[in-house]
N, C-alpha and C positions, 0 to 999 in steps of 0.2 A: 602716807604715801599711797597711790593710786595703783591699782593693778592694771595691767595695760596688755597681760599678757591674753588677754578672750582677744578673737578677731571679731572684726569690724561686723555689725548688721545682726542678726536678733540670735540669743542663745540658741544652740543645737537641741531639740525636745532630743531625750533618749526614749520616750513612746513611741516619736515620729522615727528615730531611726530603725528602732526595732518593728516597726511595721514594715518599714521598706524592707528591711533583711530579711524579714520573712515571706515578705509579697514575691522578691525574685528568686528564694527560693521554689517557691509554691508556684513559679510561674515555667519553671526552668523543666521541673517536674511535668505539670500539664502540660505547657504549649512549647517548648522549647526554646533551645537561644535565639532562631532567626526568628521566630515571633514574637520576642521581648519588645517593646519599647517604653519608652523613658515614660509616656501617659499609661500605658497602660502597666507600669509600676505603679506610677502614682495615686490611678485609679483603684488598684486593688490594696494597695498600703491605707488609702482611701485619706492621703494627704496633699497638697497642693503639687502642681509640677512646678510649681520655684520651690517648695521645698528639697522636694529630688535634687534640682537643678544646682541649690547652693551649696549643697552640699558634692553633688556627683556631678562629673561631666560626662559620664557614658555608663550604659547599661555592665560595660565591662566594667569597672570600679565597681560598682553596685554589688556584685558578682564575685567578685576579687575582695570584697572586704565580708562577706557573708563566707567566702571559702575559706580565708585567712584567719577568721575568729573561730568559726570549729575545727580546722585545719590542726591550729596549737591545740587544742584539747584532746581532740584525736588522733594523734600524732606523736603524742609526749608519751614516752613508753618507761614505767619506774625503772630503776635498778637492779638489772637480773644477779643470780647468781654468781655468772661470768660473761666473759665478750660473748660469746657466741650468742646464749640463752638470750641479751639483749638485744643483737643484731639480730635473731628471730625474731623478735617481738616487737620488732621494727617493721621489720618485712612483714608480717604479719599485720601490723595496725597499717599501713600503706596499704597493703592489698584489699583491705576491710575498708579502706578510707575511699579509694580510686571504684570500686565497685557494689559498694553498699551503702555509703552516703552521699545524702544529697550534697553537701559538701564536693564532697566528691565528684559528683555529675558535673557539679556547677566550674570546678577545676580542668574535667577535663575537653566540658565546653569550651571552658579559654582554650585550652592548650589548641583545640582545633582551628578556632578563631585567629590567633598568634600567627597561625600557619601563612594567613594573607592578610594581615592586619596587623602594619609595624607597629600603631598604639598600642595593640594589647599585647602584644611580644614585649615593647620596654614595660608595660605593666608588668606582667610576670616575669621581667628581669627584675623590676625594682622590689617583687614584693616576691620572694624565692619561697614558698611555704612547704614543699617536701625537701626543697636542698636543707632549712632552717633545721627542719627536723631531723634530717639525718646527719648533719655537721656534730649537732647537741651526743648525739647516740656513736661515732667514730671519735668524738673527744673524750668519750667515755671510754672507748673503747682502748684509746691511746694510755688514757691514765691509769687503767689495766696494763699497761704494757701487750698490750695484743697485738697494736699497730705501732709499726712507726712513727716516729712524730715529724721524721725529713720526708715523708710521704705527702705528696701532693694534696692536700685537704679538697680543691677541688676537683680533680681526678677520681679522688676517692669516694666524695657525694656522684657523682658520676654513674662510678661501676657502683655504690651499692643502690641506688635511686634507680637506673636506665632500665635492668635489665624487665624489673617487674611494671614499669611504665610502658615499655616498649610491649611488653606480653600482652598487657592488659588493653591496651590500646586496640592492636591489630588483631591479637586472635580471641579477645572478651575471656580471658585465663582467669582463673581463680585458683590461685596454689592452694595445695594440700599444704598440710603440716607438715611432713614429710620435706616435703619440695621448700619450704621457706628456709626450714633446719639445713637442709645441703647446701641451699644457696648462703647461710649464715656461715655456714663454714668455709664453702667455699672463696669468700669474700673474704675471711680472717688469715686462709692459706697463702694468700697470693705472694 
């Protein structure tokens, strides 16, 4: 029996794609988001722009899937001790993530983007990558018993995600240690 499950038109290189991920990383970094374009991915991935094109429709996918691959890696925080030590450790790789990775730049390009661009808003609706990660670490934290579990799970990615999003955003914050531990706990008090 035949597999039929590939899409149509020539296999996906994963060389090709990791050139691209790395080219709009690398591009995000030097020239920034408004000076991205799809050729000039292509040109520094140093692959065709149908390749870009059949695989991406906009420089934001591109972007969104280079954010959302180290995003899960840096984002996924082991098994603390207890809620708290975890929910620090969260806050902690979030704050590390939004301000010292490229990842990170590249994330909250979008979120800027999003701001007047309904495409890349349903993009990072459909592709949640700090809600993903903080859902994984409050389900944790539930199976601790720390949190409720009739607690609104999106409310609760909310307040533990907004406050250091919102920080980092407007006033370029970088929590202490100190300040992540208040807020871990503060978030488990509520």
């Amino acid at each position: 029996m035949a597999d039929n499950s590939r899409p149509p038109g020539r296999p996906r290189s994963e060389d090709a794609r990791a050139a691209v991920l790395r080219a709009v990383d690398d591009m995000l970094v030097d020239e920034g988001y408004a000076a991205m374009t799809m050729k000039g991915i292509a040109n520094r991935a140093k692959v065709g722009r149908q390749t870009v094109y059949r695989w991406w429709s906009s420089k934001a996918e591109i972007l969104l899937e280079a954010s959302a691959t180290d995003a899960a890696r840096e984002l996924t925080v082991p098994q603390g001790p207890d809620a708290e030590a975890e929910i620090a450790g969260f806050l902690t790789a979030l704050s590390t993530f939004l301000t010292d990775s490229d990842a990170g730049l590249a994330y909250r390009a979008l979120l800027g983007e999003a701001q007047h661009d309904r495409k890349v808003a349903e993009l990072l609706r459909g592709t949640d990558v700090l809600g993903d990660a903080a859902r994984a670490v409050i389900q944790s934290a539930r199976g601790r018993g720390a949190l409720k579990d009739e607690s609104d799970l999106g409310a609760l990615t909310a307040e533990l995600v907004g406050p250091i999003v919102s920080r980092i955003l407007i006033e370029d914050w970088r929590g202490r240690p100190d300040e992540l531990q208040e807020m871990a706990r503060r978030f488990l008090s509520r």
